[in-house]
GUSEBA-923584 format. One record per residue (C-alpha): residue number from 1; z, y, x; residue in three letters. Coordinates in Angstrom, 3 decimals, m for minus. Layout:
BEGIN
n_zz_yy_xx_res
NUM_Z_Y_X_ALA
...
END
This chain:
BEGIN
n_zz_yy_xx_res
1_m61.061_120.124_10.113_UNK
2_m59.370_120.171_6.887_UNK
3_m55.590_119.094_5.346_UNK
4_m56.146_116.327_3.562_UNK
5_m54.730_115.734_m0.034_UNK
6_m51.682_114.035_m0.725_UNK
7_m53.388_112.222_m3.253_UNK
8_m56.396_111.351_m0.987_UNK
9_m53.830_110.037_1.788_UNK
10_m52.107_107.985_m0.612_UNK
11_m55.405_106.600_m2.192_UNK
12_m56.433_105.633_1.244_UNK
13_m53.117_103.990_2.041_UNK
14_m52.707_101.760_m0.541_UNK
15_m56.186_100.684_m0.412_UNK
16_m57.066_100.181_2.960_UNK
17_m59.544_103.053_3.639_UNK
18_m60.346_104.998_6.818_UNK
19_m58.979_108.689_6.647_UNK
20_m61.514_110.569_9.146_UNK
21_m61.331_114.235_10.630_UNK
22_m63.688_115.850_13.165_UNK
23_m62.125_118.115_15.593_UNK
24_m64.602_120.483_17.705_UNK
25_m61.152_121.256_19.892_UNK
26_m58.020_120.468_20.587_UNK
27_m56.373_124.107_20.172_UNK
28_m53.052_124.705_18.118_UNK
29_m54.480_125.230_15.306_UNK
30_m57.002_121.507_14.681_UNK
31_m54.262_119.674_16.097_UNK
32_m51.642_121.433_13.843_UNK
33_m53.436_120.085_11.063_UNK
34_m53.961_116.641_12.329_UNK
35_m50.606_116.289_13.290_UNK
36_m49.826_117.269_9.029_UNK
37_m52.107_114.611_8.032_UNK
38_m50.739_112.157_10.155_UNK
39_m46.930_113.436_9.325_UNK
40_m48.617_112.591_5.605_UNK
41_m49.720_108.990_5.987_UNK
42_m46.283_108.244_8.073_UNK
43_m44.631_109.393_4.880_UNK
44_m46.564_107.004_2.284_UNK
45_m45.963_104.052_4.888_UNK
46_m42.646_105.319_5.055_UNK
47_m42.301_104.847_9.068_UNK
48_m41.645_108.821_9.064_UNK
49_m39.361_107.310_11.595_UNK
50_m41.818_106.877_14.518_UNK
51_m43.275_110.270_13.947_UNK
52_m42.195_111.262_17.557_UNK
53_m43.858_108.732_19.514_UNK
54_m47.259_108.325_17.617_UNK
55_m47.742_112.277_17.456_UNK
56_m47.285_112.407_21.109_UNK
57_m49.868_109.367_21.460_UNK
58_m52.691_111.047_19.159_UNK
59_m52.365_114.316_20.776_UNK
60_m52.690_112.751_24.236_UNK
61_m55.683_110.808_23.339_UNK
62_m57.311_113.559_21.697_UNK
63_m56.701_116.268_24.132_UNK
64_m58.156_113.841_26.674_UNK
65_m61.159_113.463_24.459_UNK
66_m61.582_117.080_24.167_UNK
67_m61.120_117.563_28.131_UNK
68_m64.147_115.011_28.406_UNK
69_m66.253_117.137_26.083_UNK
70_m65.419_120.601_27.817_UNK
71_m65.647_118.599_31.260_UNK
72_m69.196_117.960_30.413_UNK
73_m70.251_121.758_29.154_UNK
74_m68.790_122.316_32.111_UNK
75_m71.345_120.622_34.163_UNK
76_m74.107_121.824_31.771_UNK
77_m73.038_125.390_32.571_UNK
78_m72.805_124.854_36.403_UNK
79_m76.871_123.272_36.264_UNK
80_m75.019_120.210_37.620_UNK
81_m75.552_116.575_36.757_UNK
82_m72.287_114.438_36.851_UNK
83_m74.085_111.629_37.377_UNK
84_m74.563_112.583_41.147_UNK
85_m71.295_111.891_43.274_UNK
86_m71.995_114.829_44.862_UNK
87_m72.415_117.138_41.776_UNK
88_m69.695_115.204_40.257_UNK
89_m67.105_116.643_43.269_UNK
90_m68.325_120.190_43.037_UNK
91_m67.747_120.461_39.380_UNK
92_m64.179_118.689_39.503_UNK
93_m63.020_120.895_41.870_UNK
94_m63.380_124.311_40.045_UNK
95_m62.475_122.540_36.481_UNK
96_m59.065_122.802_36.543_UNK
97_m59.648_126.771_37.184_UNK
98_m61.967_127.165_34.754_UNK
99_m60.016_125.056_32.039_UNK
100_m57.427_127.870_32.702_UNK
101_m59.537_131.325_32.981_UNK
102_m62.674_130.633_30.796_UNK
103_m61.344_128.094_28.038_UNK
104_m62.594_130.298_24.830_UNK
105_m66.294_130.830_26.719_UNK
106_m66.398_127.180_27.090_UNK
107_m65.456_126.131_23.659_UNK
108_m67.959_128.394_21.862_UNK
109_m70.768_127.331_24.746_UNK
110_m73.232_125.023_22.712_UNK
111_m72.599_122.452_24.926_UNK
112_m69.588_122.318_23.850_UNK
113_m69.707_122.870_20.156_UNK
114_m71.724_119.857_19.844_UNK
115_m69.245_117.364_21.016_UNK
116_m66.306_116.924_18.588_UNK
117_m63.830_114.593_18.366_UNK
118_m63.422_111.954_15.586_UNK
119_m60.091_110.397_14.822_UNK
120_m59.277_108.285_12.390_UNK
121_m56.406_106.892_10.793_UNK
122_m56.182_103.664_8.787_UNK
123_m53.345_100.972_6.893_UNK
124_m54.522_97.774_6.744_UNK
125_m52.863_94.196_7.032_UNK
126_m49.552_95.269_7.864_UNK
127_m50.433_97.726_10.847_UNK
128_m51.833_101.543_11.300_UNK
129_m54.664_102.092_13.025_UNK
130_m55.783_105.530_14.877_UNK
131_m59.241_105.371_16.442_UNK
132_m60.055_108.829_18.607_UNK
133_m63.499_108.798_19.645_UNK
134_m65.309_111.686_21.677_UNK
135_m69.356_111.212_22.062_UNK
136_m69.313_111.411_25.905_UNK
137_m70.313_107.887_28.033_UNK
138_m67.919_107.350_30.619_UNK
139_m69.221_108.037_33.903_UNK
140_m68.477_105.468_36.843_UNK
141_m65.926_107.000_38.680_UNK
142_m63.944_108.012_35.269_UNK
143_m64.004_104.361_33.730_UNK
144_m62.497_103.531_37.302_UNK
145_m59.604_106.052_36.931_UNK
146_m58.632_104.767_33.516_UNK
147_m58.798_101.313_34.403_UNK
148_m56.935_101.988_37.798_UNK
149_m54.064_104.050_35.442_UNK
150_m54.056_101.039_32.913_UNK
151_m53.384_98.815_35.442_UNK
152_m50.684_100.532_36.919_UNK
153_m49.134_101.173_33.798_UNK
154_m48.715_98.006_33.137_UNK
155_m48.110_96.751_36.471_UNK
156_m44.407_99.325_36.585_UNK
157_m40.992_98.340_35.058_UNK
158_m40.731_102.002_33.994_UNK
159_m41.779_105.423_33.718_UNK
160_m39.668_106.631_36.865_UNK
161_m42.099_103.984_39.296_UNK
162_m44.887_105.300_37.982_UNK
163_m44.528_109.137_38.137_UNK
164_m43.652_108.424_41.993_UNK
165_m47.267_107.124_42.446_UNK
166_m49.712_109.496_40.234_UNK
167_m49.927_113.085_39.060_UNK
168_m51.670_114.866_35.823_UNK
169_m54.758_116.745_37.383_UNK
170_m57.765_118.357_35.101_UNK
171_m59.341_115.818_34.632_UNK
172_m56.652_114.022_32.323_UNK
173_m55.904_110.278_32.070_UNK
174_m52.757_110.659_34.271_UNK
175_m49.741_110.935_33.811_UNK
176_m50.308_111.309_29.867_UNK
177_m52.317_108.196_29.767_UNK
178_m49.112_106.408_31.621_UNK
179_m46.946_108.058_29.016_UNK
180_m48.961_106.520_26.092_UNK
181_m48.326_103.211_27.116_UNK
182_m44.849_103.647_28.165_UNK
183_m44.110_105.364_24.508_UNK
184_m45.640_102.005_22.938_UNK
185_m42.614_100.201_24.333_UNK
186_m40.226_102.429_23.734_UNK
187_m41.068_101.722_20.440_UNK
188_m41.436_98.273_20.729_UNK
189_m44.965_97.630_20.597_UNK
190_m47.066_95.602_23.467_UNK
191_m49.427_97.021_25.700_UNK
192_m51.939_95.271_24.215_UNK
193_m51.985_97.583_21.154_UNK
194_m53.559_101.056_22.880_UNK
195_m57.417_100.018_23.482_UNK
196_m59.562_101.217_25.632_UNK
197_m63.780_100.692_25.177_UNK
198_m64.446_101.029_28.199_UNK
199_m68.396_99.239_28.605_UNK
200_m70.551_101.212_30.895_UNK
201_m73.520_102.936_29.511_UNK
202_m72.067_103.322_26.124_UNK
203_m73.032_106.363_24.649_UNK
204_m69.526_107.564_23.250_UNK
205_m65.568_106.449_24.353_UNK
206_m62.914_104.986_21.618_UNK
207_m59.390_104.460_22.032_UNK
208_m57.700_102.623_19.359_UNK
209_m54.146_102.400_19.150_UNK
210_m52.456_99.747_16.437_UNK
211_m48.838_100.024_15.196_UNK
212_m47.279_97.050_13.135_UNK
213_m45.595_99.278_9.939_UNK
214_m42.508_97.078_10.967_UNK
215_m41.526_98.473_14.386_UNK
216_m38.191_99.715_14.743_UNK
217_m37.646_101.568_18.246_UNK
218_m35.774_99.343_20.866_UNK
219_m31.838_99.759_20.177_UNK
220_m30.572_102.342_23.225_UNK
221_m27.712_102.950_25.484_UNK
222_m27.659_99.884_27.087_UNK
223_m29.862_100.150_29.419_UNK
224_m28.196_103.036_31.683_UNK
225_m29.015_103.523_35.018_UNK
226_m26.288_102.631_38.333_UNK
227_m25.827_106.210_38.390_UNK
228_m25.517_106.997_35.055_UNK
229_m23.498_104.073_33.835_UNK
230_m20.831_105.107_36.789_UNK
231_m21.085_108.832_35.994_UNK
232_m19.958_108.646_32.279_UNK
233_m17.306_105.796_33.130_UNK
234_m15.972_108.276_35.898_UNK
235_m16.392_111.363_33.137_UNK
236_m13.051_113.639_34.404_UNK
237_m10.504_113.365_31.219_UNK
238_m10.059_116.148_28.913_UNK
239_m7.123_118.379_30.222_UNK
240_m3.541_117.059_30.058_UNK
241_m2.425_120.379_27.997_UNK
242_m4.827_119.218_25.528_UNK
243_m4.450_115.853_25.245_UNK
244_m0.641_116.767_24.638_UNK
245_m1.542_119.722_21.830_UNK
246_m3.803_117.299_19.908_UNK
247_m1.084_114.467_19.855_UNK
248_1.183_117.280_18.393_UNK
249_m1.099_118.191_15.786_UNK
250_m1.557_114.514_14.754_UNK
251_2.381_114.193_14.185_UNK
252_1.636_117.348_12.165_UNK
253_4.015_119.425_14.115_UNK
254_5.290_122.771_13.669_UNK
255_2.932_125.930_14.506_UNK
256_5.967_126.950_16.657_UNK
257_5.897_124.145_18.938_UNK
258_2.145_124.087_19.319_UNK
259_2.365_127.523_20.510_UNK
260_4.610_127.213_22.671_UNK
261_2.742_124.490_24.811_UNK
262_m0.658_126.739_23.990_UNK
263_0.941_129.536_26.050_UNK
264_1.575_127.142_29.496_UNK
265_m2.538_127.227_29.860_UNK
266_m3.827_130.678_30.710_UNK
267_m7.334_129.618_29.270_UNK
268_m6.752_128.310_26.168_UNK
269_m4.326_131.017_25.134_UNK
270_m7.352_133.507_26.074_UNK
271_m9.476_130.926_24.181_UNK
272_m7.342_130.939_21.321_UNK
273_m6.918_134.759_20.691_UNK
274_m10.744_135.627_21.547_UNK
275_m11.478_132.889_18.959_UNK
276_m9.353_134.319_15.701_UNK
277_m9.906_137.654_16.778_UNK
278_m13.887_137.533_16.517_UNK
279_m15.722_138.542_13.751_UNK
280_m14.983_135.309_12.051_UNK
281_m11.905_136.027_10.640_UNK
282_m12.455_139.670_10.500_UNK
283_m8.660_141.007_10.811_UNK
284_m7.776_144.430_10.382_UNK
285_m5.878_145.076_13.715_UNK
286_m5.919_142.337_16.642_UNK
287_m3.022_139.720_16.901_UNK
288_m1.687_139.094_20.283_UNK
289_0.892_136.230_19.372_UNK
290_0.126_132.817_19.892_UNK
291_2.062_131.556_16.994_UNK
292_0.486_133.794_14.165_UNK
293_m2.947_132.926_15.663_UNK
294_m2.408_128.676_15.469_UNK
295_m0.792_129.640_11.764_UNK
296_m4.417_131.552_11.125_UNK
297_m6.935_129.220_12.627_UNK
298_m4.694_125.868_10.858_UNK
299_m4.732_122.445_11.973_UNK
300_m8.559_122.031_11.463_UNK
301_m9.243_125.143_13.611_UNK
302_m7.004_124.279_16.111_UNK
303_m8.567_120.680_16.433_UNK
304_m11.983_122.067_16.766_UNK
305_m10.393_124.408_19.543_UNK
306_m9.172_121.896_21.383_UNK
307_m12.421_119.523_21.019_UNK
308_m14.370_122.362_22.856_UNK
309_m12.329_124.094_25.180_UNK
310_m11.004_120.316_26.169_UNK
311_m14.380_118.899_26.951_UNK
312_m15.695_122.185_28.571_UNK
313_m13.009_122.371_30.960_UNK
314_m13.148_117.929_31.420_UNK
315_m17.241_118.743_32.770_UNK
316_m16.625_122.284_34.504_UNK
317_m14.322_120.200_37.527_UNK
318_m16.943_117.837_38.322_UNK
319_m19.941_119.757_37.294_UNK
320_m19.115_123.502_37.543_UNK
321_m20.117_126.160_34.949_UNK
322_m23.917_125.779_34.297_UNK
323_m24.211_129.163_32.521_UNK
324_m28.195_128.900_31.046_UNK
325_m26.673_125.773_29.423_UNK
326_m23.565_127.358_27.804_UNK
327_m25.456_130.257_26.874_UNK
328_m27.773_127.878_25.225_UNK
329_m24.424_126.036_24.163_UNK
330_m22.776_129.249_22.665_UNK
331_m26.160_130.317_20.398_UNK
332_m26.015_126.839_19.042_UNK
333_m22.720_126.748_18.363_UNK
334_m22.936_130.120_16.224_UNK
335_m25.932_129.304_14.518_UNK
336_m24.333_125.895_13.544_UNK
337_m21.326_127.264_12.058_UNK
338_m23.462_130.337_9.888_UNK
339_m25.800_127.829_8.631_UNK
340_m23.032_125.636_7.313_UNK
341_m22.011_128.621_4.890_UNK
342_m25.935_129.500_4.018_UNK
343_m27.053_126.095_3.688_UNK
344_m23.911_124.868_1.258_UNK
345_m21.630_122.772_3.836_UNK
346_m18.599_125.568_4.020_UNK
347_m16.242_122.678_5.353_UNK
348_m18.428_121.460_8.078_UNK
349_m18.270_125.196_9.397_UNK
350_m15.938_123.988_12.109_UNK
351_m17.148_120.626_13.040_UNK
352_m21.175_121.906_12.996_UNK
353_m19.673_124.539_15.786_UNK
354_m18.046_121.882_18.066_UNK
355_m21.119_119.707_17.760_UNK
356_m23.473_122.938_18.595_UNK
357_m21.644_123.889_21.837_UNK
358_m21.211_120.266_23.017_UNK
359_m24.584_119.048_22.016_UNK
360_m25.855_118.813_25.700_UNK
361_m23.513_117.974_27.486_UNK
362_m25.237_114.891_28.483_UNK
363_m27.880_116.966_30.060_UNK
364_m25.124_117.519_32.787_UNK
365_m24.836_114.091_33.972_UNK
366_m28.531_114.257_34.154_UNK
367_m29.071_116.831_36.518_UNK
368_m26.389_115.333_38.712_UNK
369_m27.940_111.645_38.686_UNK
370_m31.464_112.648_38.436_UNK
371_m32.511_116.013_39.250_UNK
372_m35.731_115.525_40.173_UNK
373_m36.925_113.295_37.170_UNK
374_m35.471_116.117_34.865_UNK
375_m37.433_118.560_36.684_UNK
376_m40.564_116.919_36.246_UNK
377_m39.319_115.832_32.179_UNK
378_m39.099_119.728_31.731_UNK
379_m42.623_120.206_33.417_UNK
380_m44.214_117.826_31.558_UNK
381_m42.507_118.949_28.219_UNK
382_m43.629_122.701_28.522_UNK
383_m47.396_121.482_29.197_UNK
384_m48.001_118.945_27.045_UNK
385_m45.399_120.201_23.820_UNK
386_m43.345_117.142_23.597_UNK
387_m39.818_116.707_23.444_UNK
388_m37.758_116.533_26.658_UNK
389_m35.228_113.809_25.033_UNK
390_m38.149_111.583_23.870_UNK
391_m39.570_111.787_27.328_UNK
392_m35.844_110.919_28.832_UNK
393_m35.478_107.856_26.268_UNK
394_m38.778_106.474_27.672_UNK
395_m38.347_107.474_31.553_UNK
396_m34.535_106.000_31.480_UNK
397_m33.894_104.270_28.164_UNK
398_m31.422_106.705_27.374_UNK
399_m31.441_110.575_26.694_UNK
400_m28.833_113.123_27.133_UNK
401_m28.566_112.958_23.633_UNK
402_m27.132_109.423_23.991_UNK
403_m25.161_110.314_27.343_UNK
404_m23.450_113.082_25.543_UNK
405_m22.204_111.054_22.157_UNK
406_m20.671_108.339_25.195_UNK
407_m18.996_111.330_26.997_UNK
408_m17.631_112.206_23.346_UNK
409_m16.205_108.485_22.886_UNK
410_m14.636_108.433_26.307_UNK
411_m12.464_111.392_25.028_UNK
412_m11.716_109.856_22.018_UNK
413_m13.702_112.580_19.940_UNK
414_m14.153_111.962_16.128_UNK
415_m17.068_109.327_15.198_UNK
416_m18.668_112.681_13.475_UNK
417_m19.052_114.776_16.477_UNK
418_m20.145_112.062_18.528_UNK
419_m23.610_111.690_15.433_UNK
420_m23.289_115.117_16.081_UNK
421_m24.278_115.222_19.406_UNK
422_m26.360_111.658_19.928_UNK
423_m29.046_112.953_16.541_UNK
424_m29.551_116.535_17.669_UNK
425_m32.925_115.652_18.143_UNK
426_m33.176_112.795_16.126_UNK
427_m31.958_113.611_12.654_UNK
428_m33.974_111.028_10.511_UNK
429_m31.908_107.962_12.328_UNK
430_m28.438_109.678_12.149_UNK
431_m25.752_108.200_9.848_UNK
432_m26.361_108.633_6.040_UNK
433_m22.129_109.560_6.366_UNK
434_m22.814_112.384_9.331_UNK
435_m26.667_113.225_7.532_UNK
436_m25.458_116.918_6.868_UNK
437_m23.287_117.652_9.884_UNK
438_m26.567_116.233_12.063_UNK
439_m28.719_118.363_10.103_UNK
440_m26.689_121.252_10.741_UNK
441_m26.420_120.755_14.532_UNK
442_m30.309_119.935_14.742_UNK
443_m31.188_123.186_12.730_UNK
444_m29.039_125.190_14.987_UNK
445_m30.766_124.001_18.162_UNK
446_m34.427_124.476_16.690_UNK
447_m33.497_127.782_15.780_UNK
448_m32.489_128.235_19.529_UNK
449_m35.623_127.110_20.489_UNK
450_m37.163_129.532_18.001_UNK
451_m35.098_131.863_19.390_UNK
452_m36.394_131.072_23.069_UNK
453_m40.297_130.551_22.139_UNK
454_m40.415_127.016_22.612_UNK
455_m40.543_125.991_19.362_UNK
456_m42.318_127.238_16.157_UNK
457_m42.679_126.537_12.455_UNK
458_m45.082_123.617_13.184_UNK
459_m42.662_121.647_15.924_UNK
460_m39.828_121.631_12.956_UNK
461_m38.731_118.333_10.646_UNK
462_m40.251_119.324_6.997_UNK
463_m38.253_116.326_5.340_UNK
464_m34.730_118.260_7.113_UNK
465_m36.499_121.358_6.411_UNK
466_m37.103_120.687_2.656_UNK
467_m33.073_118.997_1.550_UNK
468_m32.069_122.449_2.955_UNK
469_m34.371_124.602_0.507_UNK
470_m36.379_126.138_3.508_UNK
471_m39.416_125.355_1.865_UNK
472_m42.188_127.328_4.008_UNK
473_m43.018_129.115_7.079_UNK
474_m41.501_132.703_5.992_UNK
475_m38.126_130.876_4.660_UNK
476_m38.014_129.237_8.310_UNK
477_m38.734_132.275_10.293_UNK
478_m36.464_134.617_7.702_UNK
479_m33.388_132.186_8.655_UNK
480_m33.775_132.768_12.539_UNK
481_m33.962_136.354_11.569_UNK
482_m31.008_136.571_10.552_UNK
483_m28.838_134.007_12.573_UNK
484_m30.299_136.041_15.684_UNK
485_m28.812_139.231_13.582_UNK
486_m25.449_137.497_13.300_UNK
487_m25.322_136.688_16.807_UNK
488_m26.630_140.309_18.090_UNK
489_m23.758_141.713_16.310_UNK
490_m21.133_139.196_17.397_UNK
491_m22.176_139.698_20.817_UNK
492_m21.791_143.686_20.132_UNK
493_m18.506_143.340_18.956_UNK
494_m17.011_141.045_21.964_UNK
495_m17.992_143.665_24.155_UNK
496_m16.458_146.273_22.399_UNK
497_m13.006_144.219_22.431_UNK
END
């Protein structure tokens, strides 16, 4: 398994050729480079755009072709024949285990290292083309479980019906085969265009998958649930104190009159003086009146005060202080606002924080309407490495993402924040007028995730990665250095007082 050249990708594309790649497993490192070549022809058809989706799709189809081959070396270790119902039950039912103790003994068993899978990837008439094949003949009972999953897949009106009825077990084909199809629509292509070759006897199985180049994803947001619809109607209003401060600041009022209605909410004058007396404005000795700390932060910082401590006080009365999600909030929010200065955007300092610690707040109304599906979302996005707010667009038609930026509107937030928070995830689609601020914001939150382990070098954007001169794998990891650095020491100093 190789990385292909740019200039053998683009050959390929604009003649119609078939790009192939052998895989003899479907660790991090094959599929790291798959996923590059594939990142490569998206980029020459330029549907970089649907990069989300189709990676998920060719990892799940090769990851089930791999599980076929290892299934079988399995059997060949064992001295059982899978033909045989009977030998066929025994083996199944220490698989699972043995996918999860003895992986690296089965991959370099011979068995094993003769089976590889082939994927290929083709542009012709319009459409691209990925082919997976693995050289394994379905057995009986396995043709019978795709089919039945197929079936059903098709059969549901959505994701949530179908993850009621079936479960991922070792054998594969579950609930990822389910979430193939289901991504197709999401991004507006039929059922019809995953195939299965599924003819008994045949002595390998291929899955091709066919995407028109013109797909654009289905438009969201209006398809929210009962329950989600009512809960961001019903979204509490931002606090009355604030509502009244940023009408002030709008009529460009003195500093002397917005301190004085500052100082009638307990909070936000705590807010407020924690805020200009942290280690971004670095003052000699602390200030303790309210007036010389709205004349310090200006009408910019107050605004992006109010914005924050306004909506986190609107979802705290209905939803109560979820403190793994402000933490998460608070890391984004300072990692926003230092890479605004390293990265060139000195003026979106302010905004890029707001949009950092209100990013997911749509994750809220989640986990109030649907606990249980975003349970199972974050289950199924720690095994199989794709994103949780892909998985909610296609489970629910709309992701907390989404939720969030309507939350935003209800309050009457700026039109940037709300890009802010709807692209976190999604900066390729975000307003060419909000591009850098939803850069900014979706930097901060993959360096979170760097931050956490969920997310490495290989998971990030390279076209977001390159406009912002991080250029390689020691440029990314050098930057979470030191916004972890920054925060360490901010964190240091708010203890000290």
């Amino acid at each position: 398994m190789k990385l292909l050249e740019p200039g053998e990708i683009r050959d390929a594309v604009e003649n119609g050729r078939p790009l192939h790649m052998d895989l003899s497993g479907a660790g991090r490192y094959e599929t790291g480079i798959l996923v590059k070549n594939l990142l490569a022809v998206l980029e020459a058809t330029q549907t970089r755009y649907l990069a989300e989706a189709v990676i998920y799709i060719l990892r799940e189809l090769v990851t089930n072709g791999d599980k076929a081959n290892l299934k079988r070396a399995h059997f060949q270790i064992l001295g059982l024949d899978p033909t045989r119902v009977q030998d066929y039950e025994k083996g199944m039912a220490s698989f699972h285990t043995a996918l999860r103790t003895r992986l690296d003994e089965y991959r370099a068993h011979p068995a094993a290292l003769a089976l590889q899978v082939h994927v290929e990837f083709q542009v012709s008439q319009g459409a691209l083309t990925m082919v997976v094949t693995n050289p394994c003949s379905l057995l009986p009972q396995e043709r019978a479980r795709i089919e039945e999953r197929l079936t059903s897949a098709h059969a549901a009106q959505g994701l949530m019906d179908s993850w009621k009825k079936v479960s991922d077990n070792a054998e594969g084909a579950g609930i990822g085969l389910l979430m193939v199809v289901f991504m197709l629509r999401n991004i507006g292509v039929a059922d019809q265009a995953c195939r299965f070759h599924l003819e008994p006897g045949a002595p390998e199985t291929t899955v091709r998958v066919t995407i028109p180049l013109d797909t654009v994803p289905q438009a969201l947001g209006e398809t929210l649930s009962g329950r989600i619809a009512e809960a961001v109607e019903s979204v509490p209003p931002i606090p009355d104190t604030v509502r009244k401060l940023r009408e002030l600041l709008d009529a460009d009022a003195s500093f002397i009159k917005v301190a004085a209605l500052i100082q009638n909410d307990p909070g936000l004058t705590v807010s407020l003086l924690k805020l200009v007396n942290g280690p971004l404005y670095l003052l000699p000795k602390r200030i303790s009146n309210i007036t010389a700390a709205c004349s310090l932060m200006g009408l910019k910082g107050l605004r992006t005060l109010l914005l924050s401590y306004g909506a986190l006080k609107a979802v705290e009365t209905r939803y109560g202080r979820q403190e793994n999600l402000w933490e998460h909030a608070c890391l984004c929010a300072s990692y926003a606002r230092h890479l605004a200065g390293f990265l060139g955007h000195p003026a979106l300092a302010e905004d890029a924080h707001v949009g950092g610690l209100l990013h997911d707040l749509g994750k809220l109304v989640l986990l109030d309407t649907h606990p249980e599906l975003v349970r199972n979302i974050e289950r199924f996005s720690l095994d199989q490495g794709v994103g949780g707010n892909l998985l909610e667009r296609v489970a629910l038609g709309v992701s907390h993402a989404r939720i969030g930026a309507l939350m935003a509107a209800r309050w009457q937030f700026p039109g940037n924040i709300h890009a802010a928070i709807e692209f976190h995830h999604r900066p390729l689609v975000a307003p060419a007028e909000f591009q850098p601020l939803c850069d900014l914001v979706y930097l901060a939150n993959l360096f979170c995730m760097r931050h956490s382990g969920d997310l490495d070098f290989d998971g990030a954007e390279p076209s977001v990665l390159a406009r912002h001169g991080i250029r390689d794998e020691t440029a990314f990891h050098e930057m979470g250095a030191r916004l972890e650095g920054l925060f360490r020491k901010q964190k240091e100093k708010d203890l000290l007082g």
